[in-house]
C-alpha positions, 0 to 999 in steps of 0.5 A: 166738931169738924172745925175743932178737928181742922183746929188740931191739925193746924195747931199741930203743923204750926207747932211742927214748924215752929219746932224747926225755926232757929231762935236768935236774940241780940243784945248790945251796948250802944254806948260803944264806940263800934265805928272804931273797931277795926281789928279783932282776934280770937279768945278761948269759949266753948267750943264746938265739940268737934273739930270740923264743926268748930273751924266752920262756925270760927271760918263764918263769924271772921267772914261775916266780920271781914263783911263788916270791914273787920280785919282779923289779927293775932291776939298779941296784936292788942287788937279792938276787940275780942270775939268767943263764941260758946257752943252748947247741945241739949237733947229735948222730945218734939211730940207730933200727932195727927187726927183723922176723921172722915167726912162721911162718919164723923163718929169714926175718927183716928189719930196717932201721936209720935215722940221724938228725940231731937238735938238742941244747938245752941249757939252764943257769940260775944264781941268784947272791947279789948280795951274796956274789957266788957262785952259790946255785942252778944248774939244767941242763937238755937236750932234743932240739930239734924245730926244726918247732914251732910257736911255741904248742908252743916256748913250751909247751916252755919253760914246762915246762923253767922248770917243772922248773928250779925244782922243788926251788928252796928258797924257805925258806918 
């Protein structure tokens, strides 16, 4: 009885921290020529809802891509490639519960459960080749939203999410 009590409690702590974790898939075309890419320029997605947001998010790709040896230029400057990104919030209910039960009455257990609701973000962000006119790279990335952040905390946030985005962006170097 005990073990499956312990059980409970590590099931719920390791599904507490999944909950947490940020999820980032990647997809590429590996046929594409990334070693040419020199240049690259903004293209209208869906953006972040809010402006300050938005400029963190665009502010962390173009450094992450400047990383990359990635020159950034103006769209009518038939640049490499085209980079969007499309920025998207779900709400969801994380459930987290507990179970307690003492050692010298084992009959006598408690325990609590407690719903709440929490903001999901998701984050994708394409690189399009200008001149074949398809996407080469598509990052993804989804994180529970802590809509208590301060902005230094929001920006750190981004960075690392950008960070993480292109973590295994071929540059062909």
């Amino acid at each position: 009885m005990r073990n499956r009590i312990v059980a409970i409690i590590i099931a719920a702590l390791l599904l507490a921290a999944a909950a947490q974790a940020q999820t980032v898939t990647y997809d590429m075309d590996r046929t594409a020529p990334f070693a040419s890419y020199k240049t690259f320029a903004w293209i209208r997605g869906t953006e972040v809802g809010d402006d300050w947001n938005h400029r963190r998010v665009v502010s962390a790709v173009n450094r992450q891509l400047a990383l990359r040896g990635m020159l950034q230029v103006d769209p009518s400057q038939d640049p490499d490639v085209r980079v969007r990104s499309h920025a998207a919030f779900d709400r969801s209910v994380q459930i987290s519960g507990s179970v307690s039960a003492p050692l010298v009455f084992p009959a006598g257990r408690a325990g609590m459960a407690r719903a709440e609701e929490i903001l999901v973000g998701t984050l994708a962000l394409d690189v399009i080749d200008a001149r074949r006119q398809r996407i080469v790279s598509r990052g993804v990335a989804a994180k529970d939203v802590d809509v208590t952040a301060d902005p230094a905390r929001r920006e750190k946030n981004i960075n690392r999410t950008a960070e993480k985005l292109f973590k295994k962006y071929p540059t062909g170097k």
